[in-house]
Structure formats: C-alpha cells, structure tokens
C-alpha positions as CSV (number, residue, x, y, z in Angstrom):
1,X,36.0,246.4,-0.4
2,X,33.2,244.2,-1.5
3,X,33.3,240.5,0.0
4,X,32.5,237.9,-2.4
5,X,28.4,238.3,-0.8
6,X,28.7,242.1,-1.3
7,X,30.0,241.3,-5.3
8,X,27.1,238.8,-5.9
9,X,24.6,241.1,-4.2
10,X,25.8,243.9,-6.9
11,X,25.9,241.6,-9.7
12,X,22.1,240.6,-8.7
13,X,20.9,243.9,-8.3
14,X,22.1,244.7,-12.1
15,X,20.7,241.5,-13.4
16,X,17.4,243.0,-12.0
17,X,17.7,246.1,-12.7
18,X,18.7,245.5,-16.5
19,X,15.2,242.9,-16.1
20,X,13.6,245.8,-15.3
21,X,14.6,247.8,-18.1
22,X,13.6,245.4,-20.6
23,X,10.0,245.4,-19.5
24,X,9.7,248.5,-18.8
25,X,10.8,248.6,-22.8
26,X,8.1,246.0,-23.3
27,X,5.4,248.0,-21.4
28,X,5.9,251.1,-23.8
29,X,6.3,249.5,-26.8
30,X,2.5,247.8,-26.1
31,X,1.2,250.9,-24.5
32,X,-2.0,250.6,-27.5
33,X,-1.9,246.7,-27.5
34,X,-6.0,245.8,-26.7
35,X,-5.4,243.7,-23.5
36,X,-2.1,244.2,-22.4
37,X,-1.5,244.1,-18.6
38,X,2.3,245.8,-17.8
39,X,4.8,243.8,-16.5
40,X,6.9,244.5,-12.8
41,X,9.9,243.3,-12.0
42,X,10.3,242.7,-8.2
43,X,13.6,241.5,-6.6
44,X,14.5,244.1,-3.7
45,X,13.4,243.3,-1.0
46,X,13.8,239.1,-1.2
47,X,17.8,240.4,-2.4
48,X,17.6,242.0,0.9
49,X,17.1,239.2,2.7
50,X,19.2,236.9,0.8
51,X,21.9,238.9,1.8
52,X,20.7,239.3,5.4
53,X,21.3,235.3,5.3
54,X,24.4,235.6,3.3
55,X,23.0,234.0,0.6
56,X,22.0,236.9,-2.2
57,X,22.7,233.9,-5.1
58,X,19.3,232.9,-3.7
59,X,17.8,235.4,-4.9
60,X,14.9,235.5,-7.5
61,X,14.6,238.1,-9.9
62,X,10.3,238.1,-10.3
63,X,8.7,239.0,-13.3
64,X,4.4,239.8,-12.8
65,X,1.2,241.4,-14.7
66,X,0.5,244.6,-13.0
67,X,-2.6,244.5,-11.3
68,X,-3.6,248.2,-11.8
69,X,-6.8,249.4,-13.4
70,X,-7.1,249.2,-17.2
71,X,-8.9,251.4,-19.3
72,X,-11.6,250.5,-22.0
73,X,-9.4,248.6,-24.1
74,X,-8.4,246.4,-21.3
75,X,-4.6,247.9,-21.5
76,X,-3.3,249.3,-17.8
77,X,0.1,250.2,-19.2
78,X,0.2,254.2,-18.3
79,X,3.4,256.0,-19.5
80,X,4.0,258.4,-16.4
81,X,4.3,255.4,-14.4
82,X,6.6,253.8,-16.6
83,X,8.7,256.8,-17.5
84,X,9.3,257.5,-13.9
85,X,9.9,253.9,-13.0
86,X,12.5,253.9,-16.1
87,X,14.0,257.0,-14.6
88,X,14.6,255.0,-11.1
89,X,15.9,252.2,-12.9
90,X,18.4,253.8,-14.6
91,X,19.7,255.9,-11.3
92,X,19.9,252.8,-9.2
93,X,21.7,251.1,-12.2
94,X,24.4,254.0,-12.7
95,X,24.7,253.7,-8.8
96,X,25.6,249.8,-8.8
97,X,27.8,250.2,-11.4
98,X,29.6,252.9,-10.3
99,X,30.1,251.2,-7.3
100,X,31.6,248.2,-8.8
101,X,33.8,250.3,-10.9
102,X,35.5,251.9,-7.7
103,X,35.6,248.4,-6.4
104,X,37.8,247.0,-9.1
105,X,39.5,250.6,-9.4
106,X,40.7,249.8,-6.1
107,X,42.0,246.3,-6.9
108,X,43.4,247.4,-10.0
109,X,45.5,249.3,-7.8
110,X,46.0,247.6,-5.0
111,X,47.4,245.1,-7.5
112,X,49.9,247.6,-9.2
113,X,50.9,248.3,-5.9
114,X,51.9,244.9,-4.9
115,X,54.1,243.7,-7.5
C-alpha cells in the first residue's frame, strides 16, 4: 500500500505527466508557426529527489523552450520527437494510474472487509 509520500508522489507524477501532454499538444498544433521554439516539461528527476527527502509536495513541475536546432523558419518543433515523447507520456500515465487504481481497489476492499 501507498503511504501518504508514495500517494503524493503518484498524484505529482500525473500532474506532470498530464503537463506534458498538453504541450506536447501545443508543440503539434504550432509545428508551421514562424518562430516557435517547443516546449519540455521536466519534473522526474527533482520528483525523485523530493521523495528521496520525503517531501515529493516539493516538487516543481518545469515548463522550458527546447533548445534544439530550428530550421529556416526559426521553428524547432519536429513531429518524430514529439510523437514518440507523446507515446512515452501516455505509457508512463496509464502506468501511474493503474497503479493508483489497485491502490484504492485494495482499500475498497480492505474496507468491505472490515465492517
């Protein structure tokens, strides 16, 4: 069972990971906008430590301009990269929230159990 660190760390990792998502959307829908860096979200590995310290509520979901090449029209936003990264997102978010279903599956029945 999740500790009350372990549940925070889960809900953290979904608020970056839904984050994530949404610029990932935001990159693809200005894939021909003149001048448009992408955006990353970064949150792993400071999550990480946060929990390390006990502390994942700490933790600060980061939102940057990529700092990859651009081409001509000063645009670095390239759809491989953000098609696979979208991919990743969604894996790692189906993961998290499967495992908070199972968690409150098992206190769902731990409390049906108990009364």
């Amino acid at each position: 069972m999740f500790d009350s660190v372990g549940y925070v760390a889960m809900r953290t990792a979904l608020d970056g990971l839904a984050m994530r998502q949404r610029v990932i959307a935001d990159n693809v829908s200005n894939i021909q906008t003149p001048g448009f860096l992408a955006g990353r979200v970064t949150f792993e590995d400071e999550l990480a430590r946060a929990v390390e310290l006990g502390r994942p509520q700490m933790t600060h979901v980061q939102t940057s301009r990529s700092l990859e090449p651009t081409r001509m029209d000063g645009n670095n936003v390239n759809l491989d990269t953000e098609t696979i990264s979208n991919v990743d997102t969604v894996l790692r978010f189906q993961l998290a929230t499967q495992a908070l279903d199972g968690e409150f599956s098992s206190i769902r029945a731990a409390m049906r159990t108990t009364s």
